[in-house]
C-alpha positions in Angstrom: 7.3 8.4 -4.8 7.4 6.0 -8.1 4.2 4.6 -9.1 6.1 1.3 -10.1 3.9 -1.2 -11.1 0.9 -2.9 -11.1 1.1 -6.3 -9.1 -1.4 -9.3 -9.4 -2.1 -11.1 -5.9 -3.7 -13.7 -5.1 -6.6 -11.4 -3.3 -6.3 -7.9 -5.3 -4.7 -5.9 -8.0 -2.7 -3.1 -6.7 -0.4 -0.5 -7.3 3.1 -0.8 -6.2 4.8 2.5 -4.4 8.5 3.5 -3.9 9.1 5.4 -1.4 12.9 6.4 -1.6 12.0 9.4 0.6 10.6 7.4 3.8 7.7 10.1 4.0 5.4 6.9 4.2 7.5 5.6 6.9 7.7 8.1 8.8 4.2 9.2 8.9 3.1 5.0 9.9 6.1 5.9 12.8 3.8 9.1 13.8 0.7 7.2 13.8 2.4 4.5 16.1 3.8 6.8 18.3 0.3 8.4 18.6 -1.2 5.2 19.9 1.3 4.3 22.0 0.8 7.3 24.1 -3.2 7.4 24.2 -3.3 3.8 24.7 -6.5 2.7 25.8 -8.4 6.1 26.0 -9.5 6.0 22.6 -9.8 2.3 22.1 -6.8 2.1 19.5 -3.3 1.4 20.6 -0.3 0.4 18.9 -1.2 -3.6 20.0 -4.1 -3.2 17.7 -3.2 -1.0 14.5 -1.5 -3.3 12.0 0.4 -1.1 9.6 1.8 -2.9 6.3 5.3 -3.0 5.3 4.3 -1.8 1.8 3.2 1.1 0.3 0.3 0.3 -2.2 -2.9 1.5 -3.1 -5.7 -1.4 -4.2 -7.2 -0.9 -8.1 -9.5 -4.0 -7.3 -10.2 -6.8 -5.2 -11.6 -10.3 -6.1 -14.3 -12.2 -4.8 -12.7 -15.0 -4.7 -9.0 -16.2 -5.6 -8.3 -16.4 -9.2 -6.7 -19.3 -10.6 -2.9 -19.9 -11.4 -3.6 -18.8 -15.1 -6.0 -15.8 -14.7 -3.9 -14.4 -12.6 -0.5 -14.4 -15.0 -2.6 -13.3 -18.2 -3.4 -10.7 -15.7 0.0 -9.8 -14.6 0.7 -10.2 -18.3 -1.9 -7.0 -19.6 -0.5 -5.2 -16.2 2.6 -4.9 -17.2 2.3 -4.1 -20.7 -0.5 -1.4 -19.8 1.6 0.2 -17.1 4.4 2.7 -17.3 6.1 3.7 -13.9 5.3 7.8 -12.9 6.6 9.4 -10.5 4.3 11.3 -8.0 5.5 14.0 -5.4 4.1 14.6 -2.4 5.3 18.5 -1.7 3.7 18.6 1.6 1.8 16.8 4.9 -1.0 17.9 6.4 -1.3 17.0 9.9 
């Protein structure tokens, strides 16, 4: 997975994540199918687990939503702090 880059949003700071080898994908598919077929016994079912359609991990939240020009000098020392790695996941424990 590529570490790409660090994104400012309007509610957070977070890392973006390429996945070009669908593991994330296909463990949120697991997961799914999971709750699909307990259903209601345990409370959580596929009606109620919201899974994203990115990969990303949060660096920090705000408080309240920065302004138009907080958040570009932001996105500005972002991108020239960041430089993309490359992180592999060699195995999933399940």
């Amino acid at each position: 997975m590529l570490v790409s880059r660090l994104q400012v949003t309007d509610s957070a700071i977070i890392f973006r994540i390429d996945d070009a080898t669908a593991t994330i994908p296909a463990i949120r598919s697991s997961i799914q199918k999971v709750c699909s077929a307990v259903n209601n016994d345990c409370g959580l079912s596929s009606s109620n687990l919201h899974v994203p359609n990115i990969i990303h991990s949060t660096v920090a939240r705000f408080v309240r939503q920065p302004s138009a020009e907080l958040r570009e000098k932001l996105q500005q020392l972002c991108d020239a702090l960041w430089t993309p790695v490359t992180v592999e996941v060699i195995k999933v424990l399940w």
